[in-house]
VMD Tcl script that draws the C-alpha trace (Angstrom):
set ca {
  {0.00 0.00 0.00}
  {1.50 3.68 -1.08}
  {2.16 6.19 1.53}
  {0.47 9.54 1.13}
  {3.14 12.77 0.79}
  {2.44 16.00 1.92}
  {4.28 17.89 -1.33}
  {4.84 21.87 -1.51}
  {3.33 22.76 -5.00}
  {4.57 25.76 -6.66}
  {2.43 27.45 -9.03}
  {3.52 29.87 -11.81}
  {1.93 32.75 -14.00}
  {4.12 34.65 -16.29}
  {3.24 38.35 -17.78}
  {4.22 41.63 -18.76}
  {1.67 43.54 -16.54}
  {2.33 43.10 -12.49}
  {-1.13 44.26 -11.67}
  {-2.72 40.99 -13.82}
  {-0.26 38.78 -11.52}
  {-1.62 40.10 -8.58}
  {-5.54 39.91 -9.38}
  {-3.85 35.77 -9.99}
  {-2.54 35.92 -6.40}
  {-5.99 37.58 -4.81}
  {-7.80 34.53 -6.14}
  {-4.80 32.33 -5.03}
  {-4.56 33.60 -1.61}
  {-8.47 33.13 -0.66}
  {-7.39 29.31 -0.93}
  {-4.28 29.21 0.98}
  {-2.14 29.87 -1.41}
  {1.17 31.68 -0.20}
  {2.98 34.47 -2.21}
  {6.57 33.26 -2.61}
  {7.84 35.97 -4.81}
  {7.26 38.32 -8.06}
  {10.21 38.80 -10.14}
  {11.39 40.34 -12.76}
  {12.86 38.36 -15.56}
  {13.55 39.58 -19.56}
  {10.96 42.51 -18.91}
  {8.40 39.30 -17.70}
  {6.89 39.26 -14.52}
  {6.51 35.37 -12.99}
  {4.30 35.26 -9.46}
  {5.89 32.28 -7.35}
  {3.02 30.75 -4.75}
  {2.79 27.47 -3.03}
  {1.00 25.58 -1.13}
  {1.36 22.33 0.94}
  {-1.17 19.47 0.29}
  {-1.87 15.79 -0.79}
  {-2.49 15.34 -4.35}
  {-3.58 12.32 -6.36}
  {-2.29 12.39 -9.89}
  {-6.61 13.49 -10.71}
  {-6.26 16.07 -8.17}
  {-3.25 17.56 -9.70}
  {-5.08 17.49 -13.34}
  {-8.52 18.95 -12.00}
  {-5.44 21.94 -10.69}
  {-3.94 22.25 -13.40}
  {-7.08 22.45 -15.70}
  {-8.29 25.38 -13.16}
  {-5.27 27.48 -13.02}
  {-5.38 27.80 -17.06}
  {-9.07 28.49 -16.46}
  {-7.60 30.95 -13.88}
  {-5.10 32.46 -16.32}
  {-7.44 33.01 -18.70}
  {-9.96 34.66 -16.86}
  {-7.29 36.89 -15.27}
  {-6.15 37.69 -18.43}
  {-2.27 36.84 -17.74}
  {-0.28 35.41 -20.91}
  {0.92 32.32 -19.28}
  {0.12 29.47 -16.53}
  {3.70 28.56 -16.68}
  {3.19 25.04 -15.16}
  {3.77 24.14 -11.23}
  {6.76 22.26 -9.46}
  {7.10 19.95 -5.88}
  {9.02 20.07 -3.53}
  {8.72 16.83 -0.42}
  {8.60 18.18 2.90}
  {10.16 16.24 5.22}
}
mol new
graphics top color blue
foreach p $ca { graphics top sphere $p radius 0.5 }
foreach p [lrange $ca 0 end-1] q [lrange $ca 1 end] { graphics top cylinder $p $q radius 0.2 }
display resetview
């Protein structure tokens, strides 16, 4: 039997305008999402969150499929994909 991990997902968003990367983070924030950083990169801006949680790999689609939907909506130019990190 597999042992559940508690994993610290990073999600990205990628555009020119700040102000559309923090309207991403408001919506972010209301479900525990913490701001890890906005930097500055090639005249992009990329907002950094995270959050700790369980995911199965249908969780982690249904997440992904939202934060495009969230991208979108937010008009930001790019949901530039997520990263883990175990915590220990």
């Amino acid at each position: 039997m597999g042992h559940s991990l508690q994993l610290k997902m990073g999600i990205f968003f990628v555009d020119s305008n700040k102000d559309r990367l923090s309207k991403v983070y408001n919506e972010l924030k209301t479900k525990d999402y913490v701001l890890e950083k906005i930097y500055l990169i090639d005249g992009k801006w990329t907002l950094h969150t995270s959050k700790i949680d369980i995911l199965t790999p249908e969780k982690l689609h249904r997440r992904n499929l939202a934060f495009n939907e969230l991208g979108e909506n937010c008009e930001v130019e790019l949901y530039d994909g997520w990263d883990v990190e175990r915590i220990v």
